[in-house]
Backbone bond lengths (Angstrom), bond angles and torsions (degrees), N, CA, C in turn:
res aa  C-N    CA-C-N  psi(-1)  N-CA   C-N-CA  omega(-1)  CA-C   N-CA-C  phi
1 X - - - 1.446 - - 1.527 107.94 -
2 X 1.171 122.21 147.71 1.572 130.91 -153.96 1.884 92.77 -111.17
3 X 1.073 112.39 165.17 1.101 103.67 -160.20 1.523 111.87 -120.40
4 X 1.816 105.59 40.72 1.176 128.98 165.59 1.759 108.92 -131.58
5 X 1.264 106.52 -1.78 1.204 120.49 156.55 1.528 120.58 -66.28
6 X 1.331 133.40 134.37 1.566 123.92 145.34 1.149 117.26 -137.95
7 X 1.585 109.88 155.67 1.723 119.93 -160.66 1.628 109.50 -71.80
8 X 1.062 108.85 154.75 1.517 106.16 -174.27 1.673 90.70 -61.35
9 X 1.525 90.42 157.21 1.620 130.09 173.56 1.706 97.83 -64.09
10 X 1.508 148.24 104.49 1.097 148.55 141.54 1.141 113.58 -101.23
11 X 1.864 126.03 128.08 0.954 136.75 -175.15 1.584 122.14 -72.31
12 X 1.399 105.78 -36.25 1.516 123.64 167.69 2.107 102.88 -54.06
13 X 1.469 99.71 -70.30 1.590 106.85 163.54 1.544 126.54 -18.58
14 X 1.133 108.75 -56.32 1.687 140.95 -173.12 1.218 91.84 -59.31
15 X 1.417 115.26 -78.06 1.588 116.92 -171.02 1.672 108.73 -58.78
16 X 0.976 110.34 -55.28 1.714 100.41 174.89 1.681 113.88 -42.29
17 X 0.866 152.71 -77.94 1.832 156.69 83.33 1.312 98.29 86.66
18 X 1.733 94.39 -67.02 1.411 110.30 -163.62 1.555 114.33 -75.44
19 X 1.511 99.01 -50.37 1.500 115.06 -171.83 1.475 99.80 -58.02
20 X 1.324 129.45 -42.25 1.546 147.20 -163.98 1.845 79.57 -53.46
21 X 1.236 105.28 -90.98 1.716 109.97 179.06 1.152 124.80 17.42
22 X 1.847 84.27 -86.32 1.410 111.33 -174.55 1.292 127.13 -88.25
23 X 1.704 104.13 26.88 1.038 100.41 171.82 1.503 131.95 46.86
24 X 1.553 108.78 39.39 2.212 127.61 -178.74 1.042 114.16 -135.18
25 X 1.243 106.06 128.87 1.340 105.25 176.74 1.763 122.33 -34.53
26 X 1.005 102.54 174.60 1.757 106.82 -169.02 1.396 96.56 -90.62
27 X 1.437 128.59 -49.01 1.803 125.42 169.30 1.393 111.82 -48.48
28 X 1.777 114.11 -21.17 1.759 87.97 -168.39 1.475 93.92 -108.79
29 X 0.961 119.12 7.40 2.131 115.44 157.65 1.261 111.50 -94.34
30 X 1.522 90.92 68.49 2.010 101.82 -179.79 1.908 81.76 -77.15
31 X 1.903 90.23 161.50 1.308 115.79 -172.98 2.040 101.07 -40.79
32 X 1.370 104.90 -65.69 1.584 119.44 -177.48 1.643 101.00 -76.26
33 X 0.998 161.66 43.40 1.565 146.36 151.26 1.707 102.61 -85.88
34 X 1.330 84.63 130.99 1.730 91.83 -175.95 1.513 108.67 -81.93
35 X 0.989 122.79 92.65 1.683 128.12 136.76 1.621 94.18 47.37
36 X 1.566 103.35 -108.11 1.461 138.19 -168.74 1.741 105.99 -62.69
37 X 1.308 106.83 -43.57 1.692 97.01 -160.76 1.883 109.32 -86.99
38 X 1.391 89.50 -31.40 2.095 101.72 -167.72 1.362 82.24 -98.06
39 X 1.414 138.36 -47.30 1.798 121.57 -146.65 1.699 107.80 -111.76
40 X 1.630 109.13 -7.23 1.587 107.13 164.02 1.604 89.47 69.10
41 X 1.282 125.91 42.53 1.625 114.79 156.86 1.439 111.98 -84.74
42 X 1.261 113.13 141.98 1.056 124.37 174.93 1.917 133.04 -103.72
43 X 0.825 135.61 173.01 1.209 134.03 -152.48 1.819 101.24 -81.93
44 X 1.511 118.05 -13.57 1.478 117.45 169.05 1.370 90.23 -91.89
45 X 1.035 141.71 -53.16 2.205 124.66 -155.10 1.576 85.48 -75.90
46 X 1.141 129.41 -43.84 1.447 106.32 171.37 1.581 136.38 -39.47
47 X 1.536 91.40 -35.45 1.614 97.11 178.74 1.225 117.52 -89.18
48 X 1.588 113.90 -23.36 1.397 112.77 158.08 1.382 121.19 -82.81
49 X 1.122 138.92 5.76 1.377 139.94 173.24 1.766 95.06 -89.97
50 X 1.236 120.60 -51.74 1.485 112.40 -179.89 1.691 107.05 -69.38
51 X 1.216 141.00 -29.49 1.353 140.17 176.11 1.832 104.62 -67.63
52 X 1.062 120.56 -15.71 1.622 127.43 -161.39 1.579 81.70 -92.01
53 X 1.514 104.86 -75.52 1.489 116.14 171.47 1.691 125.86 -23.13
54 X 1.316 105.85 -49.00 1.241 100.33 -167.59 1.909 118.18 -78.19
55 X 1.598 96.37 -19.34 1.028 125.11 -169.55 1.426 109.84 -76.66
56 X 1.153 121.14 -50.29 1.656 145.70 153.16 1.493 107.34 -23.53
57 X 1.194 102.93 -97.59 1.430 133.20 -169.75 1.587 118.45 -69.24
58 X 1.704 96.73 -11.60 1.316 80.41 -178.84 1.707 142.57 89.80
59 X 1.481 111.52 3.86 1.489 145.08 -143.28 1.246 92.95 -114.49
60 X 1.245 95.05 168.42 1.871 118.32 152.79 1.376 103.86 -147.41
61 X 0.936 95.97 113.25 1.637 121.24 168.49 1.966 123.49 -83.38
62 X 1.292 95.09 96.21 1.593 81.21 166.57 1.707 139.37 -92.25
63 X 1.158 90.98 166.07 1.680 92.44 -161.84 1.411 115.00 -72.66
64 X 1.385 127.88 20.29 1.767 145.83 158.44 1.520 86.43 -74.52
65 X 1.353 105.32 -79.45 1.510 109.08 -169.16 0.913 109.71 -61.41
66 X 1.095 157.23 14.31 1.866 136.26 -177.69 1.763 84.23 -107.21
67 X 1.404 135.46 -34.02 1.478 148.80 -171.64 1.742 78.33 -45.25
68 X 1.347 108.71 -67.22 1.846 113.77 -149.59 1.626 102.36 -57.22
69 X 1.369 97.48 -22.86 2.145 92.32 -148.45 1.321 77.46 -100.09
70 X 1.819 109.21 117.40 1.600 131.65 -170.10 1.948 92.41 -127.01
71 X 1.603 112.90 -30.85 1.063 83.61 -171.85 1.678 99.77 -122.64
72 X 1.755 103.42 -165.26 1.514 87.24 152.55 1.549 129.25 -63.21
73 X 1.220 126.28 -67.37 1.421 139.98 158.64 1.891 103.97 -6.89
74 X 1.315 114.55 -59.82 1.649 117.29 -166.60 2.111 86.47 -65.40
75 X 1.177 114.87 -65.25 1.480 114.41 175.84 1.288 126.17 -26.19
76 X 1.426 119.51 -59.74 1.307 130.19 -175.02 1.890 97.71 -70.65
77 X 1.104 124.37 -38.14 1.711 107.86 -176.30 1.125 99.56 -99.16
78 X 1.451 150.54 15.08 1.305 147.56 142.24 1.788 109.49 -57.99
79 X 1.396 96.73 -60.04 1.340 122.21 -175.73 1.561 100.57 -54.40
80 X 1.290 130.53 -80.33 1.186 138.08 161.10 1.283 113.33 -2.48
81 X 1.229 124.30 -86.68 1.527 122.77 169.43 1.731 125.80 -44.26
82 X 1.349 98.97 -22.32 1.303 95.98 -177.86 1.631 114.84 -94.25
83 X 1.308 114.88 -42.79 1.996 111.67 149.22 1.033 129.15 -63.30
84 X 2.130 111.43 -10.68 1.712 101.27 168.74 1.839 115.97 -75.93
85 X 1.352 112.73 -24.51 1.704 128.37 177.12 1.227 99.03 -55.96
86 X 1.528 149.49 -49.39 1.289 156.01 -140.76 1.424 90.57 -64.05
């Protein structure tokens, strides 16, 4: 894979990805669990969850938007829009 390539957007994917990160189980990164309030992320796995991300997909993510994306659900349609522009 070339490194203007990125893999399609899978939501199942995403959550695995994510949970991997943050080190949680895959049941407790339900679609709505907030980030910060239910999963105790902190302001470093945040920055490595967007560096994983950007790396992935191929993106640039700015730090307005990373404020909004609290859950999985906010992630995946952040993301979405941002591999649909490519």
């Amino acid at each position: 894979m070339s490194e203007t390539t990125s893999p399609d957007l899978d939501f199942e994917d995403l959550r695995h990805t994510i949970a991997d990160i943050l080190d949680v189980e895959i049941d407790e990164l339900t679609d709505d669990a907030h980030f910060v309030e239910t999963l105790g992320v902190d302001s470093l796995m945040a920055l490595e969850v967007m560096v994983v991300l950007e790396r992935k997909y191929g993106v640039k993510l700015q730090e307005d938007e990373l404020k909004e994306v609290t859950t999985l659900k906010k992630a995946y349609g952040l993301l979405g829009e941002k591999v649909g522009k490519q």
